[in-house]
DRENGU-41748 format. One record per residue (C-alpha): y, x, z; residue number from 1. Coordinates in steps of 0.02 Angstrom, whole numbers, plus 50000, padded with zeros to 5 digits. Last residue first. Layout:
BEGIN
@c2 Y	c1 X	c3 Z	nr NUM .
...
***
This chain:
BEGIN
@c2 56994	c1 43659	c3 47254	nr 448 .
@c2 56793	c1 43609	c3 47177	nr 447 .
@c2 56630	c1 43592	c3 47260	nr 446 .
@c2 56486	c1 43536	c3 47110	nr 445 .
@c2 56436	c1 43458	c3 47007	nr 444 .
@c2 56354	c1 43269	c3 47061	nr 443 .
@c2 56313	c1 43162	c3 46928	nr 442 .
@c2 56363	c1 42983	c3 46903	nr 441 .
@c2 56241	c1 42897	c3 46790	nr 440 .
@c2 56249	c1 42807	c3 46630	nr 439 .
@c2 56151	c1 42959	c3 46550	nr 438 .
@c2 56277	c1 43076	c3 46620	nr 437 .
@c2 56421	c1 43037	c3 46698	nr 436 .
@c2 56506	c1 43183	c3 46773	nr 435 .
@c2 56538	c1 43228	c3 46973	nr 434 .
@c2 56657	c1 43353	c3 47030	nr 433 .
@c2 56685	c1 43364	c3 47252	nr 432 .
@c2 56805	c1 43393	c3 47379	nr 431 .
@c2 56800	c1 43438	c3 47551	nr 430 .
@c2 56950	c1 43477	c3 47624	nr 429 .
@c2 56912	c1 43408	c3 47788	nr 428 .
@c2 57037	c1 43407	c3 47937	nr 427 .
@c2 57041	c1 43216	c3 47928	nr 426 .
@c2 57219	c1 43148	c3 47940	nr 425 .
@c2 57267	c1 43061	c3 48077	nr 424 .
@c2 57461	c1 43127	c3 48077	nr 423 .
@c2 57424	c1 43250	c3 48220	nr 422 .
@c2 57264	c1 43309	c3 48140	nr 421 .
@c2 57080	c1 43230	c3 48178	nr 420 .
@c2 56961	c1 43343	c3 48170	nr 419 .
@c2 56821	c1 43407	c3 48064	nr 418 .
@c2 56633	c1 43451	c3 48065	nr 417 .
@c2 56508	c1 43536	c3 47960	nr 416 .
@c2 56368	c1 43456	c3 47840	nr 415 .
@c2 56426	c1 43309	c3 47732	nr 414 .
@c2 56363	c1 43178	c3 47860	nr 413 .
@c2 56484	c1 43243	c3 47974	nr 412 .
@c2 56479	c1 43322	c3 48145	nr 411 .
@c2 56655	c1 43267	c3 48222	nr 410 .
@c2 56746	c1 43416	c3 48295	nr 409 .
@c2 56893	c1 43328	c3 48347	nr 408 .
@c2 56946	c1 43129	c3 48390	nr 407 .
@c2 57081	c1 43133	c3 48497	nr 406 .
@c2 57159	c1 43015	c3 48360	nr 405 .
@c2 57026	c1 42871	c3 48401	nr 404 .
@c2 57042	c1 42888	c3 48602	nr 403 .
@c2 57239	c1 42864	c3 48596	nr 402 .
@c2 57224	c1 42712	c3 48508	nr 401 .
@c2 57089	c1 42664	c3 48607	nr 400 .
@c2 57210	c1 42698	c3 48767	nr 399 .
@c2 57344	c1 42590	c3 48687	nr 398 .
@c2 57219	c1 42449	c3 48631	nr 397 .
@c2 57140	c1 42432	c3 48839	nr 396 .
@c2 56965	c1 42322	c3 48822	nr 395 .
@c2 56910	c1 42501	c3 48925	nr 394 .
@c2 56776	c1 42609	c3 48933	nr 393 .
@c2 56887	c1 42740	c3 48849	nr 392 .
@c2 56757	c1 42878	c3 48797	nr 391 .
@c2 56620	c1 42753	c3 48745	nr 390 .
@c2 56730	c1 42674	c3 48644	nr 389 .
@c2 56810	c1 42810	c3 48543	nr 388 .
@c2 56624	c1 42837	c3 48508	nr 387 .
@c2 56593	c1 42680	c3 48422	nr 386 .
@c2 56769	c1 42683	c3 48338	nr 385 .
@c2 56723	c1 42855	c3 48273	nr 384 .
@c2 56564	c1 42814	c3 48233	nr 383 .
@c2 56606	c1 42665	c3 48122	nr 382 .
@c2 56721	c1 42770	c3 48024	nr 381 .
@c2 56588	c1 42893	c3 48001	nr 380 .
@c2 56476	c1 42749	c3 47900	nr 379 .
@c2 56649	c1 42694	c3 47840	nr 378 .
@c2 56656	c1 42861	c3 47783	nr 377 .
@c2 56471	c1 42870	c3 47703	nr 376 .
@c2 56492	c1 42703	c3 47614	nr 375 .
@c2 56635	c1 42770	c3 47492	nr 374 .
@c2 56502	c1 42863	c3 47389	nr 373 .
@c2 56418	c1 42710	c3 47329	nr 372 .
@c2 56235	c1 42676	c3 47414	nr 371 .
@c2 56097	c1 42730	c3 47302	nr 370 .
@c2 56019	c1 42555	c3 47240	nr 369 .
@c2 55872	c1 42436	c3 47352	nr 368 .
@c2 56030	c1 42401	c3 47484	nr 367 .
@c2 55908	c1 42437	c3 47624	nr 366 .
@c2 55798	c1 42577	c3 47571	nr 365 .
@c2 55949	c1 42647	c3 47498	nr 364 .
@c2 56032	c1 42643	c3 47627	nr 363 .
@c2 55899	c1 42711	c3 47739	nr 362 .
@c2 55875	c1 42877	c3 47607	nr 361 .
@c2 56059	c1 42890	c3 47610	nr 360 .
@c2 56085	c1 42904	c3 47791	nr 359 .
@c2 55930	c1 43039	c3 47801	nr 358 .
@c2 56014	c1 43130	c3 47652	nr 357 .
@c2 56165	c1 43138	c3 47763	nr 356 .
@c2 56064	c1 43225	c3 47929	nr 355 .
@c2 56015	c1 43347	c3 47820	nr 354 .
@c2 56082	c1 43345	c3 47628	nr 353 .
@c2 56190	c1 43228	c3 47526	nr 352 .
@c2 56185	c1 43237	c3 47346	nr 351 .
@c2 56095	c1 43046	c3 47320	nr 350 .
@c2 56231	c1 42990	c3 47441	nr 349 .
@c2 56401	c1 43054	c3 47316	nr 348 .
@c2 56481	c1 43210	c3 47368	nr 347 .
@c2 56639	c1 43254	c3 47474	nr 346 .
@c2 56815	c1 43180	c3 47426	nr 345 .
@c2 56771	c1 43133	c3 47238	nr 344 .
@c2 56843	c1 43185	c3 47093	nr 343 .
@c2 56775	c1 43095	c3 46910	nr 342 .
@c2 56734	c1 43186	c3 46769	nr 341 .
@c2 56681	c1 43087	c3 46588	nr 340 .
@c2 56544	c1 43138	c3 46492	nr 339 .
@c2 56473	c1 42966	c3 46446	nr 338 .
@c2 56586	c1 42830	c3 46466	nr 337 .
@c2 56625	c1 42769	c3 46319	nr 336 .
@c2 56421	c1 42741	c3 46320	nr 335 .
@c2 56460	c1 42585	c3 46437	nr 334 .
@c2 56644	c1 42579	c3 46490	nr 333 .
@c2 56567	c1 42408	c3 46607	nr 332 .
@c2 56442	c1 42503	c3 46677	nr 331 .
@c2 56521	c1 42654	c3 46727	nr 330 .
@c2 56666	c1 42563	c3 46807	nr 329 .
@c2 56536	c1 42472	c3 46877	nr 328 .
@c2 56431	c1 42618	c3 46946	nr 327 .
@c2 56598	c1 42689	c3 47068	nr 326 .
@c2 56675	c1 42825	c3 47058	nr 325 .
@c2 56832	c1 42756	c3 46990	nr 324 .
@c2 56940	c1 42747	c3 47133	nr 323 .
@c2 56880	c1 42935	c3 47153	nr 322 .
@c2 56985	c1 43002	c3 47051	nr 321 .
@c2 57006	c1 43038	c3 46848	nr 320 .
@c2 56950	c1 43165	c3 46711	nr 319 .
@c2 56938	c1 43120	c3 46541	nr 318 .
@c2 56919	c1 43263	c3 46417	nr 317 .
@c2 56989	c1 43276	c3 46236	nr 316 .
@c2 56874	c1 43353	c3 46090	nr 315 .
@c2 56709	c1 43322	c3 46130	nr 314 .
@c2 56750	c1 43168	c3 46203	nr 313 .
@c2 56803	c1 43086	c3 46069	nr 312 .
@c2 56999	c1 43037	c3 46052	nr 311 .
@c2 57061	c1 42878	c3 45978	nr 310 .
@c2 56909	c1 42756	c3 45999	nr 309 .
@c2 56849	c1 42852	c3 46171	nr 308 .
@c2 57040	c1 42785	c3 46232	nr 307 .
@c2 56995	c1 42622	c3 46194	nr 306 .
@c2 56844	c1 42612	c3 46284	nr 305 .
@c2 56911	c1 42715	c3 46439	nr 304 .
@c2 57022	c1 42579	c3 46449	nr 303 .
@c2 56913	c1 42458	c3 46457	nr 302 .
@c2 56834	c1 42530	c3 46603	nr 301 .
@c2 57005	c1 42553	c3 46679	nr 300 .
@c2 57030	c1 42372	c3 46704	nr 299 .
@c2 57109	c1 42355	c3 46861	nr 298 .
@c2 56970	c1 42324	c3 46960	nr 297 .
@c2 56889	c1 42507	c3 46952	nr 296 .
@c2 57071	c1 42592	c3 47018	nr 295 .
@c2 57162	c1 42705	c3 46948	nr 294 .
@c2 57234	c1 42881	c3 46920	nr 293 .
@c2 57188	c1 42917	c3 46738	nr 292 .
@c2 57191	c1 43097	c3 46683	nr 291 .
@c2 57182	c1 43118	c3 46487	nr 290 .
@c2 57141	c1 43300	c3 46411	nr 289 .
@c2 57143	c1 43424	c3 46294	nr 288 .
@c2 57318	c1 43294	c3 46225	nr 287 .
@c2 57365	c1 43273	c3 46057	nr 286 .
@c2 57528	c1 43201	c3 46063	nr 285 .
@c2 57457	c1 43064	c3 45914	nr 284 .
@c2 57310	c1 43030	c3 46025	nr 283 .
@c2 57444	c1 42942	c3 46149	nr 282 .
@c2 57511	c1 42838	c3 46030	nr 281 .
@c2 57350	c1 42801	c3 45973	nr 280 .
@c2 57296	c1 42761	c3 46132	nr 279 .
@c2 57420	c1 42656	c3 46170	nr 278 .
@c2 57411	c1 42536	c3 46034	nr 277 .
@c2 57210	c1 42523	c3 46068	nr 276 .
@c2 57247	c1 42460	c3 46244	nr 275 .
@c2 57167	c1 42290	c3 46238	nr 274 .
@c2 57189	c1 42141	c3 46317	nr 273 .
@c2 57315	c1 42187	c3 46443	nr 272 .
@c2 57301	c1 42131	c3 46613	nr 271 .
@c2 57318	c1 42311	c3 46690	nr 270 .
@c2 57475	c1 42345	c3 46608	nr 269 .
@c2 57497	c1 42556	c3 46588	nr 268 .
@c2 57594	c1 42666	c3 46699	nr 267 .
@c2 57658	c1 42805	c3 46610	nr 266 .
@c2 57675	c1 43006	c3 46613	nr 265 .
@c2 57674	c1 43107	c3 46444	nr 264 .
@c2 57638	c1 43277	c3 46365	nr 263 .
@c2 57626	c1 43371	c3 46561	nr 262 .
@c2 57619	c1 43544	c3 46511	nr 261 .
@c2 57494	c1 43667	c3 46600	nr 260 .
@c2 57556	c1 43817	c3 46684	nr 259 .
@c2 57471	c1 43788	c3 46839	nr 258 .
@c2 57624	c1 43714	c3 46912	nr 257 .
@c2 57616	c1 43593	c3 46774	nr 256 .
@c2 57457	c1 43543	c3 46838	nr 255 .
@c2 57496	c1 43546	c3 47001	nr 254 .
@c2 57642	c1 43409	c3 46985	nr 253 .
@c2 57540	c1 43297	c3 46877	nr 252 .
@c2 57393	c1 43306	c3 46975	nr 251 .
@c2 57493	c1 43247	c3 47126	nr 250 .
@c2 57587	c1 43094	c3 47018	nr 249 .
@c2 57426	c1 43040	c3 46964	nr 248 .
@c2 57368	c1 43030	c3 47147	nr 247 .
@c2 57531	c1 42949	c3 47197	nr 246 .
@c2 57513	c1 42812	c3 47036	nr 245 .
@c2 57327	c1 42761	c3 47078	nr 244 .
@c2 57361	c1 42758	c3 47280	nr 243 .
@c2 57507	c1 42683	c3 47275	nr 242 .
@c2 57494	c1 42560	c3 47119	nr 241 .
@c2 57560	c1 42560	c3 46958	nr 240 .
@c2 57393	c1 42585	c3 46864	nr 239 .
@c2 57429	c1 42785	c3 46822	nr 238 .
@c2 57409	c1 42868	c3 46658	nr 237 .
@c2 57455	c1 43065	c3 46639	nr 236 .
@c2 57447	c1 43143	c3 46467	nr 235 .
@c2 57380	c1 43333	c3 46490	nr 234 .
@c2 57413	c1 43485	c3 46373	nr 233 .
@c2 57309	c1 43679	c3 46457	nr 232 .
@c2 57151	c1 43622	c3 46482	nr 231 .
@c2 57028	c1 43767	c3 46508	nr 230 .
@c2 56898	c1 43682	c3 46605	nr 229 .
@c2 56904	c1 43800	c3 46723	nr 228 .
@c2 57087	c1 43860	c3 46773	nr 227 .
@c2 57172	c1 43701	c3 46718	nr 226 .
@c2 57071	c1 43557	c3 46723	nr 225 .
@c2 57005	c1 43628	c3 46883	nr 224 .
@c2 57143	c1 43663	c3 46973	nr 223 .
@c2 57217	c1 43482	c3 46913	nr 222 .
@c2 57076	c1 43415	c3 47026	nr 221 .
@c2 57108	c1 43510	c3 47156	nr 220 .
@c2 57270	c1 43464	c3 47165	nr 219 .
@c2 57248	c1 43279	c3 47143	nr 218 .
@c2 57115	c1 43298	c3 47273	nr 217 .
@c2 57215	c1 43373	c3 47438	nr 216 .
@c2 57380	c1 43281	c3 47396	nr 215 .
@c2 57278	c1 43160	c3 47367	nr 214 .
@c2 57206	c1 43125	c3 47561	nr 213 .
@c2 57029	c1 43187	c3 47631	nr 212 .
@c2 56924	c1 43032	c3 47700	nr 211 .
@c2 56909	c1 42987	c3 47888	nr 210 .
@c2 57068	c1 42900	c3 47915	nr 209 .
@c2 57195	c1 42871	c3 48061	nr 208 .
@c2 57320	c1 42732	c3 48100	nr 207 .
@c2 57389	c1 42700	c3 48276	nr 206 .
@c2 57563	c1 42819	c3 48291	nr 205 .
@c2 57712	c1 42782	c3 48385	nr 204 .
@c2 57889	c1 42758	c3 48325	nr 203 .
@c2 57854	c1 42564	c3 48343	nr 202 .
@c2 57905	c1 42527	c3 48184	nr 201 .
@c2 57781	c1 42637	c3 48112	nr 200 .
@c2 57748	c1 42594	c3 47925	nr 199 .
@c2 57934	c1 42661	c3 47893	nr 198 .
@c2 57872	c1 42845	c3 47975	nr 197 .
@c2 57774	c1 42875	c3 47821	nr 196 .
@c2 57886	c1 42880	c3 47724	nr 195 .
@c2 58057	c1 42845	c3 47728	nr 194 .
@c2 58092	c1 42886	c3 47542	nr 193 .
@c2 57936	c1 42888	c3 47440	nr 192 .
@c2 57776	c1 43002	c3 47414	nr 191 .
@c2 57740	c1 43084	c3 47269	nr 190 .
@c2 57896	c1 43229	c3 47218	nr 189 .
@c2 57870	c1 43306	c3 47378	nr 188 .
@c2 57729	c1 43254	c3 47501	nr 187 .
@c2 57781	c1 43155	c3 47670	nr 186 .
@c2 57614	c1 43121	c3 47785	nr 185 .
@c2 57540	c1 42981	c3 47859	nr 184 .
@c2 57523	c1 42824	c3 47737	nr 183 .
@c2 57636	c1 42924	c3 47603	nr 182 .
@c2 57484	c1 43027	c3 47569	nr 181 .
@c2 57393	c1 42897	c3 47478	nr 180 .
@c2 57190	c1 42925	c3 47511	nr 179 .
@c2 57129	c1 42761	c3 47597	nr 178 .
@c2 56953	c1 42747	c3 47593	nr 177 .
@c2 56889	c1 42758	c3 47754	nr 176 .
@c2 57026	c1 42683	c3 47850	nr 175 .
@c2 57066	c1 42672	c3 48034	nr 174 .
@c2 57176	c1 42545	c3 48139	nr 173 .
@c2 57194	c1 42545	c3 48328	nr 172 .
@c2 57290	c1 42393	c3 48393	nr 171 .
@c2 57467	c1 42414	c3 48466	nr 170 .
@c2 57528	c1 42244	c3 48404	nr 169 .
@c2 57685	c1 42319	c3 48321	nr 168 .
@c2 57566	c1 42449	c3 48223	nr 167 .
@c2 57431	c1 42311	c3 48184	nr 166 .
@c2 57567	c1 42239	c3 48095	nr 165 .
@c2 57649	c1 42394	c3 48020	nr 164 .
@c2 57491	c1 42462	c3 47978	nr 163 .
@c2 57444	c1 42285	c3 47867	nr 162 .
@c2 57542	c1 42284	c3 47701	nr 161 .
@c2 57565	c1 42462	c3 47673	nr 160 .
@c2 57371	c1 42483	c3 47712	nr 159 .
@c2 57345	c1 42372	c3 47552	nr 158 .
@c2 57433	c1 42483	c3 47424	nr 157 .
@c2 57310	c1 42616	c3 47526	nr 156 .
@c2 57155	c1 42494	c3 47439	nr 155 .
@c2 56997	c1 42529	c3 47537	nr 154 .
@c2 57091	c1 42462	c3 47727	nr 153 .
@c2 57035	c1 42448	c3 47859	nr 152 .
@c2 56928	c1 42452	c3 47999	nr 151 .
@c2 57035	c1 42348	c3 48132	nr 150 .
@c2 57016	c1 42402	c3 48307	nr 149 .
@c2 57005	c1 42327	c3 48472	nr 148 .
@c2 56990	c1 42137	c3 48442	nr 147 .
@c2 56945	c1 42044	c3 48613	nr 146 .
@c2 57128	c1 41959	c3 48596	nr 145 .
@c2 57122	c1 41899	c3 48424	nr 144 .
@c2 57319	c1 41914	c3 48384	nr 143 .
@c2 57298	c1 42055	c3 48297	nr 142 .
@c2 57157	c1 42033	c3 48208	nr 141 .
@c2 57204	c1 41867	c3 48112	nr 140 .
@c2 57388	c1 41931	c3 48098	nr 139 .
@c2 57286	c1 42096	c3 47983	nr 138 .
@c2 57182	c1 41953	c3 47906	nr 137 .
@c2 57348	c1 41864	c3 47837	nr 136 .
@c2 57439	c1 42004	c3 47788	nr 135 .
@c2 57294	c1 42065	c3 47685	nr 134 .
@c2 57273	c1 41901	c3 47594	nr 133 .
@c2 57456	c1 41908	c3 47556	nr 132 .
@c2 57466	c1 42095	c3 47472	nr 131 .
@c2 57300	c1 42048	c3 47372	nr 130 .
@c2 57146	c1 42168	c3 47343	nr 129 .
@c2 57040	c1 42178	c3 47191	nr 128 .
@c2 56928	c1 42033	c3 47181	nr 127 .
@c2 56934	c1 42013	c3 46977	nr 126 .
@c2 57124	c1 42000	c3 47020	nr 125 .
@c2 57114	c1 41826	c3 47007	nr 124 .
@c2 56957	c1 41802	c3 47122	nr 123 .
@c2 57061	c1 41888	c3 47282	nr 122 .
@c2 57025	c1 42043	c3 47388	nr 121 .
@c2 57055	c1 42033	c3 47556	nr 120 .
@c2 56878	c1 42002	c3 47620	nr 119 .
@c2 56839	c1 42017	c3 47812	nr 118 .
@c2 56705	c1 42097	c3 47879	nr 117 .
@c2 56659	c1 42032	c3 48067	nr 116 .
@c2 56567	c1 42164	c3 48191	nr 115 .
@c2 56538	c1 42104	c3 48370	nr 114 .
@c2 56495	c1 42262	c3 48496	nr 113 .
@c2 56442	c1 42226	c3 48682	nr 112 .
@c2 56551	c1 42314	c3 48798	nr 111 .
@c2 56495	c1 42464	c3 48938	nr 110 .
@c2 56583	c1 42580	c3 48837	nr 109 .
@c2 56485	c1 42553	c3 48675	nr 108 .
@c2 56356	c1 42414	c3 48616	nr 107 .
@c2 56286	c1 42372	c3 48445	nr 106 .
@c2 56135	c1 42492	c3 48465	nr 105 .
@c2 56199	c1 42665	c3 48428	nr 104 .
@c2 56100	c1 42648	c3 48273	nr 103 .
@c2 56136	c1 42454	c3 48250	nr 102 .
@c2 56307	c1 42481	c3 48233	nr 101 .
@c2 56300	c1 42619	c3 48109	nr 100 .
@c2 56211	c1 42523	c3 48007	nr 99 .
@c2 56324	c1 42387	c3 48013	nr 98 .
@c2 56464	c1 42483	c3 47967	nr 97 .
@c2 56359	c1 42556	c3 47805	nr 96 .
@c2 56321	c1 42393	c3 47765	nr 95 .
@c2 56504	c1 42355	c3 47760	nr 94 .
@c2 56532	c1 42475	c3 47648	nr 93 .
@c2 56400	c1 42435	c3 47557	nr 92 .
@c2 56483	c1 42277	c3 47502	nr 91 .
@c2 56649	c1 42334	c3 47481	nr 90 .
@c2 56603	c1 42467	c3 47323	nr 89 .
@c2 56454	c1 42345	c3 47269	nr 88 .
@c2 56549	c1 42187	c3 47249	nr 87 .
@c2 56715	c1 42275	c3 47203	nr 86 .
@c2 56707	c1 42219	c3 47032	nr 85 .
@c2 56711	c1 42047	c3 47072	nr 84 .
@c2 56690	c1 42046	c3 47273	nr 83 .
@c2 56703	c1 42103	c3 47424	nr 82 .
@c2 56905	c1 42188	c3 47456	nr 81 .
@c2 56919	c1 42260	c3 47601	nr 80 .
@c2 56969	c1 42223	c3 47787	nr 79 .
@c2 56872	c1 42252	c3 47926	nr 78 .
@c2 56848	c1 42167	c3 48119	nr 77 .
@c2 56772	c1 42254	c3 48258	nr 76 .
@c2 56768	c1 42130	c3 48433	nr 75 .
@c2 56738	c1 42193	c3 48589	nr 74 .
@c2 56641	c1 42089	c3 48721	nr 73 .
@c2 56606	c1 42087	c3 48895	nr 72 .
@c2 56588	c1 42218	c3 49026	nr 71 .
@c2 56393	c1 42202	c3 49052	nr 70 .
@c2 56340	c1 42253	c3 48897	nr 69 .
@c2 56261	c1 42435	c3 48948	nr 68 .
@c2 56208	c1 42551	c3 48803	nr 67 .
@c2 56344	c1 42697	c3 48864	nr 66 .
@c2 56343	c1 42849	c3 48740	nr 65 .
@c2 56400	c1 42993	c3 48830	nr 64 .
@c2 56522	c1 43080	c3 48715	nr 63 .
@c2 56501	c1 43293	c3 48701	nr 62 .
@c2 56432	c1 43266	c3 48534	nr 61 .
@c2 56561	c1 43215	c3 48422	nr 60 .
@c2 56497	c1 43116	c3 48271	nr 59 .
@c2 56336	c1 43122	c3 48165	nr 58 .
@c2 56147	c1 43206	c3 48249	nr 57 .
@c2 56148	c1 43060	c3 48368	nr 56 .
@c2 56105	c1 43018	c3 48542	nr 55 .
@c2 56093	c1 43178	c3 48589	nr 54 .
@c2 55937	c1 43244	c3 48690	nr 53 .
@c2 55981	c1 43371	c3 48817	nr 52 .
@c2 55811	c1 43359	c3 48921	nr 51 .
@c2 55898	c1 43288	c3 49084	nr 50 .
@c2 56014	c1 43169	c3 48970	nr 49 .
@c2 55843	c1 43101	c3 48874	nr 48 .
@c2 55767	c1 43077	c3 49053	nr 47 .
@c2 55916	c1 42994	c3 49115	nr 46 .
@c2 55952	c1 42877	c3 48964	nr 45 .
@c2 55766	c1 42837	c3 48963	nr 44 .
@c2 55814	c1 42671	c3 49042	nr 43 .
@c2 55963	c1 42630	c3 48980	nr 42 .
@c2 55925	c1 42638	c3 48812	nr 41 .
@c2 55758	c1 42523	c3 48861	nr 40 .
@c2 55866	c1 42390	c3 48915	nr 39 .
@c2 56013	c1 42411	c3 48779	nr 38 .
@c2 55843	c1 42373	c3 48657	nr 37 .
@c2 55816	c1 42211	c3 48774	nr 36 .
@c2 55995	c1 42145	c3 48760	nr 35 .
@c2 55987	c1 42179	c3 48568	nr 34 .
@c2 55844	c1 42087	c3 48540	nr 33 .
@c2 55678	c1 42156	c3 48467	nr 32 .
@c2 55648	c1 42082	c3 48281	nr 31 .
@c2 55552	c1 42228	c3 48205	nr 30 .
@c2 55699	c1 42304	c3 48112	nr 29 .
@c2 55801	c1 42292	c3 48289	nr 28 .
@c2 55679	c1 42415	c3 48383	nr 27 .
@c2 55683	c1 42530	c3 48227	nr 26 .
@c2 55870	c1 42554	c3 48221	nr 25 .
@c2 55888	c1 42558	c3 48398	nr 24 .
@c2 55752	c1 42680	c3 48419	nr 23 .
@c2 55812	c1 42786	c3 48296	nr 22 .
@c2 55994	c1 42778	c3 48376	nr 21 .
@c2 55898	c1 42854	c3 48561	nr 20 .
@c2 55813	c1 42988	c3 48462	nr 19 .
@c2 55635	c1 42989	c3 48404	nr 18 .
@c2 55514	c1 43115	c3 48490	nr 17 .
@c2 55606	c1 43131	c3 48638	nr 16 .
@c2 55475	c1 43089	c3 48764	nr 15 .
@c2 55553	c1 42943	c3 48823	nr 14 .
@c2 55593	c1 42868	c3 48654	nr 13 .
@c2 55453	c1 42897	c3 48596	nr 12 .
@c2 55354	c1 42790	c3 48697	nr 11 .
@c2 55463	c1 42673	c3 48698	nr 10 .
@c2 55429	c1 42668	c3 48511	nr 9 .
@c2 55247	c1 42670	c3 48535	nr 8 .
@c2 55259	c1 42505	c3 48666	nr 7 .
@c2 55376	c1 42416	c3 48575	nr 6 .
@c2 55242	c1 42439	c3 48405	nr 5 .
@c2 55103	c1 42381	c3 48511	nr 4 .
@c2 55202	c1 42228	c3 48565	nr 3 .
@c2 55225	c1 42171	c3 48407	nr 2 .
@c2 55041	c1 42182	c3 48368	nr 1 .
***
């Protein structure tokens, strides 16, 4: 029976009617090996070439794809955080890398692909990420010779840590998460002094990432407020950390370049109990609206709680970014949590269309839940390094490097394409609004 199925799939592999990363994925779901699914790549690899097949409908497609193993080894490590309320976020993440992997058939440049996801998120932090379990997996990579790129990192507090390390070793690193400007780019008033050239020691540049930064969706997202939603007194909350505090920080500016006024701007204590004092200090500025630039693990759930206690949502509005679009922060605000907004950098899986709704549709076959937002860049992430593979052919870090920021007009799983920019930022702008509605994260619409 097993054979039968080979047999069909070759089959369509030669005549084009399933591409080359079908096959893969479908050769491996039935228990064919990896050696023997590079086989038949290589094999119809003339004929598909011939007939101007691509291997894949996401990435650049002017890059041969090379299925052949027979160079040795490259090792992908990344770096997230996998547990506690991360579970879900870090966990399909890595899914999503895998999947990737397994389309293009776990090989690239003549080298055989092995993928190992490192966790640097810790149990006391209810598994957000930890400054000295980052250090330690960045020296991990580093110093593993057949490593060629480290995929990390979710948290951008967490990049700080490890792009100087990977940055005096030479080795590629890309993010699909990270959004703090300060990690490649200078912004007034949000980043800080020496950045971003202080995560370079070298002078040279290895860091890249596939998701819009805040400077792009705090502004947006304080267009919104502003000229849509009609908010015109805002109270700014921010969890202290890079990303949450910088995105805050962006809104903050644009709003009050709107014309909005800006009523207060404060960090609040993640391992507080309760936050019912603040709220009512807060509710007693009367705010139209509450931004909160955070992160899921660092309780803003409960936050949202309190806040709901003090000011209802049909009469204040919480907005925040995409650290909280996730279902757990959902989850544990529970009905507080009902008409809030939350900005995302493109659209969550179940809004995807084409070639994206296909990615979500196989996710979500294999996770058994709609795949969280994030998953789609490390899905592109994985492409990139897959690609920037294929275009080197070489176990050479400098000319990776070089190969992962010549990266340009990358078909995306949002429709369209970007680039790569000269600091490694993606070109895209895409940003997107998303309520909760019925315990759910909705999709909007485009916003900024």
């Amino acid at each position: 029976m097993q054979r039968d199925w080979i047999g069909d799939l070759v089959a369509q592999l030669h005549t084009g009617a399933i591409t080359r990363r079908d096959f893969a994925r479908r050769a491996a779901a039935i228990g064919l090996s990896a050696t023997l699914i590079g086989q038949a790549l290589r094999v119809s690899a003339a004929a598909q070439d011939a007939s101007g097949a691509k291997a894949s409908d996401i990435g650049q497609q002017n890059v041969e794809h090379i299925t052949d193993t027979s160079k040795g080894v490259i090792k992908l490590y990344s770096s997230w955080p996998l547990t506690g309320s991360s579970e879900q976020i870090g966990g399909d993440a890595v899914q999503a890398i895998n999947l990737a992997l397994d389309d293009f058939g776990r090989a690239a440049g003549g080298f055989s692909l092995e993928y190992e996801a490192l966790d640097d998120g810790i149990a006391a932090n209810n598994g957000s990420w930890d400054a000295g379990k980052e250090s330690e997996n960045a020296n991990l990579v580093v110093n593993d010779p057949d490593c060629m790129f480290y995929l990390a990192t979710y948290n951008s507090g967490a990049a700080q840590i490890s792009i100087p390390i990977t940055n005096e070793a030479g080795l590629a690193q890309i993010s699909y998460a990270n959004t703090y400007p300060g990690l490649t780019k200078s912004f007034e008033g949000v980043t800080e002094e020496g950045e971003p050239d202080k995560f370079y020691p070298t002078g040279k540049r290895n860091y890249a990432r596939t998701v819009p930064a805040d400077d792009i969706q705090g502004t947006a997202a304080a267009r919104w407020a502003y000229g849509e939603n009609g908010n015109r007194k805002a109270y700014v909350l921010h969890d202290n950390q890079p990303y949450g505090k910088g995105v805050a920080q962006v809104f903050r500016l644009e709003f009050e370049k709107e014309g909005g006024e800006v009523l207060g701007f404060e960090g609040f204590d993640p391992n507080s109990p309760d936050y019912q004092s603040l709220m009512a200090s807060i509710a007693d500025t009367q705010p139209d609206i509450v931004y909160l630039g955070a992160i899921v693990n660092l309780n803003a759930s409960k936050l949202l709680m309190d806040m709901r206690d003090f000011m209802p949502a049909d009469q204040v509005t919480f907005l925040g970014p995409d650290g909280l679009i996730n279902q757990d922060f959902v989850t544990g605000a529970g009905d507080a949590a009902e008409g809030a907004y939350i900005t995302f950098g493109g659209v969550p899986a179940g809004a995807l269309e084409g070639p994206g709704a296909d990615y979500a549709t196989r996710m979500q076959e294999i996770l058994g839940h709609e795949p969280d937002a994030y998953a789609m860049y490390a899905y592109e992430t994985a492409v990139v390094v897959i690609q920037s593979i294929d275009k080197v052919g070489e176990k050479d870090r400098a000319k990776l490097v070089e190969s992962m920021l010549q990266t340009t007009e990358f078909n995306s799983l949002l429709g369209g394409s970007w680039s790569f920019t000269e600091t490694g930022d993606t070109s895209s702008t895409a940003m997107g609004l998303n309520q909760v509605q019925d315990g759910k994260i909705v999709y909007l619409k485009a916003i900024g």
